[in-house]
MIKEFI-182237 format. One record per residue (C-alpha): residue in three letters; residue number from 0; x, y, z. Coordinates in Angstrom, 2 decimals. Layout:
NODE  residu  num        x        y        z
NODE     ala  NUM        X        Y        Z
...
//
This chain:
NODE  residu  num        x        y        z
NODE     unk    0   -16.95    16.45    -4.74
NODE     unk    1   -16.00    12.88    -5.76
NODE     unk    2   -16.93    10.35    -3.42
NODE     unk    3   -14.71     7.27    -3.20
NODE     unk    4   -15.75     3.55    -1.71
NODE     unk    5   -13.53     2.23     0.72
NODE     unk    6   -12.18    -0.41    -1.48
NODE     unk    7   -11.54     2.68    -3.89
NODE     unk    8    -9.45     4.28    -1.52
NODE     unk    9    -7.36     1.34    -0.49
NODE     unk   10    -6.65     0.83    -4.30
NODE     unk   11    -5.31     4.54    -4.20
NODE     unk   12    -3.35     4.26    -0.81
NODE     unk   13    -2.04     0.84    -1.76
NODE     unk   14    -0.86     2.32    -5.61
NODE     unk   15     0.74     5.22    -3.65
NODE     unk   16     2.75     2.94    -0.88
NODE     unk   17     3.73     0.88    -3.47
NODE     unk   18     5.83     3.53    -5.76
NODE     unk   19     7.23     4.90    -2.43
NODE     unk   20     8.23     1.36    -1.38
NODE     unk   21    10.19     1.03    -4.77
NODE     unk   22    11.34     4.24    -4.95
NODE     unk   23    12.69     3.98    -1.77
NODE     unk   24    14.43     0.40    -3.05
NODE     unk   25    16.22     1.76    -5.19
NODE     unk   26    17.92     4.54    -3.26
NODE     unk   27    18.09     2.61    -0.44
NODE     unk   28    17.63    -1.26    -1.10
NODE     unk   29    15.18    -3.81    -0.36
NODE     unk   30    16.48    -4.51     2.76
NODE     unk   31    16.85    -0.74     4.46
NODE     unk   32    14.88    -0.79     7.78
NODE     unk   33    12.96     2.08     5.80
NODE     unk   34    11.72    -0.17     2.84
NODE     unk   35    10.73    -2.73     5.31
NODE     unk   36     8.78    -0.20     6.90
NODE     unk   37     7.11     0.56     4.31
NODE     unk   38     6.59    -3.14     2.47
NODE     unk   39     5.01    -4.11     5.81
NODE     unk   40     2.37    -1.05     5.96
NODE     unk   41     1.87    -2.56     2.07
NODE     unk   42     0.88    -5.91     3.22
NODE     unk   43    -1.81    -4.39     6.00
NODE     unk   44    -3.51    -2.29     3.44
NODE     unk   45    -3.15    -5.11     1.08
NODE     unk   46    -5.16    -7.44     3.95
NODE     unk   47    -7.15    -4.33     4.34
NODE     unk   48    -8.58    -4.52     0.71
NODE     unk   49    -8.77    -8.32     0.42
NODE     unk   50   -10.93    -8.19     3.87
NODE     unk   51   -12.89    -5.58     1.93
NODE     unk   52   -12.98    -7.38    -1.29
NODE     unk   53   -14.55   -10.03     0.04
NODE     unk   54   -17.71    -8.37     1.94
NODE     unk   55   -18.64    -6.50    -1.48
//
């Protein structure tokens, strides 16, 4: 079984929110309460990984 870091998995979750944020975008625009949503739980696991980035 592959065993990811934390900072590893953040990468992952953050690549993941990020193509659902734009697909999302485009169906819906930037400024649907959905996309919002979503670009704000972006910016916590992008805090997330900086905080993390900077203890390793």
């Amino acid at each position: 079984m592959v065993q990811l870091s934390l900072k590893q998995f953040l990468r992952v979750k953050i690549e993941m929110k990020r193509r659902r944020m734009y697909r999302k975008a485009k169906d819906l625009g930037f400024t649907h309460p959905i996309v919002v949503d979503c670009s704000q739980e972006l910016d916590i696991l992008l805090n997330r990984y900086s905080k993390q980035a900077q203890v390793s």
